[in-house]
C-alpha positions in Angstrom: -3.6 -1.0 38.8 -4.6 2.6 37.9 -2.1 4.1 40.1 0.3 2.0 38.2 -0.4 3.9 35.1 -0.9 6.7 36.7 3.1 6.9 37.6 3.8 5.5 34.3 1.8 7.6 32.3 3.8 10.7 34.8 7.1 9.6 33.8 6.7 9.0 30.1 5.2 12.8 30.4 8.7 13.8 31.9 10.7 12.1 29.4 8.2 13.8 26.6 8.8 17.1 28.1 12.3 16.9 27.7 11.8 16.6 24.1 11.5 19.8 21.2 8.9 20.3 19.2 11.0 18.8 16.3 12.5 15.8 18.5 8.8 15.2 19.5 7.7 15.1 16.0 10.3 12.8 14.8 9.2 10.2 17.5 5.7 10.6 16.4 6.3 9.6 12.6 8.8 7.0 14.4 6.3 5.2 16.4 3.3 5.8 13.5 6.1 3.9 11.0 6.6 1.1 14.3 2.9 0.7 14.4 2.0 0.3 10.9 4.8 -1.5 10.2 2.7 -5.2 10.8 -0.1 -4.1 9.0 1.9 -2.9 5.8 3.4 -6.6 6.2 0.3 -8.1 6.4 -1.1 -6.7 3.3 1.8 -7.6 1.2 2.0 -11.2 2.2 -2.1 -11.8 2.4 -3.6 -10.5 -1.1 -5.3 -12.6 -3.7 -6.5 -12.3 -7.6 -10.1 -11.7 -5.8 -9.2 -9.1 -3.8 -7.0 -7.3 -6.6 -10.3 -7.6 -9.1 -12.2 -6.0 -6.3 -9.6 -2.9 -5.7 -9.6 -2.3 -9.9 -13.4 -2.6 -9.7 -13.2 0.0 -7.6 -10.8 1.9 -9.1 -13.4 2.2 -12.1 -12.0 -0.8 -14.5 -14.6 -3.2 -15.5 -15.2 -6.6 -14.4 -13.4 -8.6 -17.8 -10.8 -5.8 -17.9 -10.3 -6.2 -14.1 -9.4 -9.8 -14.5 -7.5 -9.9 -17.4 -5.1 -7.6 -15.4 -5.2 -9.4 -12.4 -4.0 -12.6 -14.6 -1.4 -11.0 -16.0 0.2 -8.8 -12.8 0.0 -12.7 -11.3 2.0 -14.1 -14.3 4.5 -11.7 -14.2 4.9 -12.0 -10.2 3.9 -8.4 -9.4 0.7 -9.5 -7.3 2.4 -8.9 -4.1 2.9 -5.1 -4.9 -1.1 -5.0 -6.0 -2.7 -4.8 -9.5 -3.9 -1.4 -8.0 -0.7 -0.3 -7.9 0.8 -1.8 -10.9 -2.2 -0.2 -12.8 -0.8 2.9 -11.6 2.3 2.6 -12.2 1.9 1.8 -16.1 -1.0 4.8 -16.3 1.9 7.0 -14.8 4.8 5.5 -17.1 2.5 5.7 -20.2 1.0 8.8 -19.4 -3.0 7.4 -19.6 -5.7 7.4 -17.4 -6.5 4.0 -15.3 -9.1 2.4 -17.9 -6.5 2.6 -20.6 -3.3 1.6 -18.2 -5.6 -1.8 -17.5 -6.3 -2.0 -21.4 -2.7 -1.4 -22.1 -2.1 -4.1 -19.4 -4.0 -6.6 -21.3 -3.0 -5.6 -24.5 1.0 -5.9 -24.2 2.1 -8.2 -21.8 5.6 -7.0 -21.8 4.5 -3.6 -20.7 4.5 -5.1 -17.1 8.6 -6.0 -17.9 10.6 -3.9 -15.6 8.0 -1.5 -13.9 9.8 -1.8 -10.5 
């Protein structure tokens, strides 16, 4: 078995060496982007409103804030991109810190209408 992946491991080092630095590099962020790839998947199809309240907490909005937000990224069918991120997005577009995007948020609901 390990000289199997022994004479594996020596031709994928020929192949590689065949390769230039840029080439090389290119397959790197290639295979990164293949191996991430699930995981990225995973985390857009497998979030909840608990787990978006607990990314805001952290982000330094308060618990009542936090869900207030969370309801309304959920109504307007943005909770697969993440309140985090929708918060974000609003501080950016409105040009506020994260406290005041999340008050915003829960202030005007139509400020959620085409974000993305």
């Amino acid at each position: 078995m390990a000289e199997d992946r022994i004479k594996r491991f020596t031709e994928r080092q020929k192949e590689l060496n065949k390769l230039s630095d840029e080439e090389l590099k290119n397959q790197f962020w290639q295979l990164c982007d293949r191996l991430v790839e699930p995981i990225v998947e995973l985390a857009r199809t497998h979030t909840s409103p608990s787990i978006e309240r607990s990314v805001l907490l952290r982000m330094g909005i308060d618990s009542i804030t936090a869900h207030g937000v969370v309801d309304r990224v959920l109504e307007a069918g943005l909770l697969g991109k993440g309140a985090g991120h929708v918060v974000l997005k609003v501080a950016e577009k409105q040009g506020v810190n994260i406290p005041t995007a999340a008050a915003l948020i829960n202030e005007k609901k139509e400020i959620l209408s085409e974000l993305f």
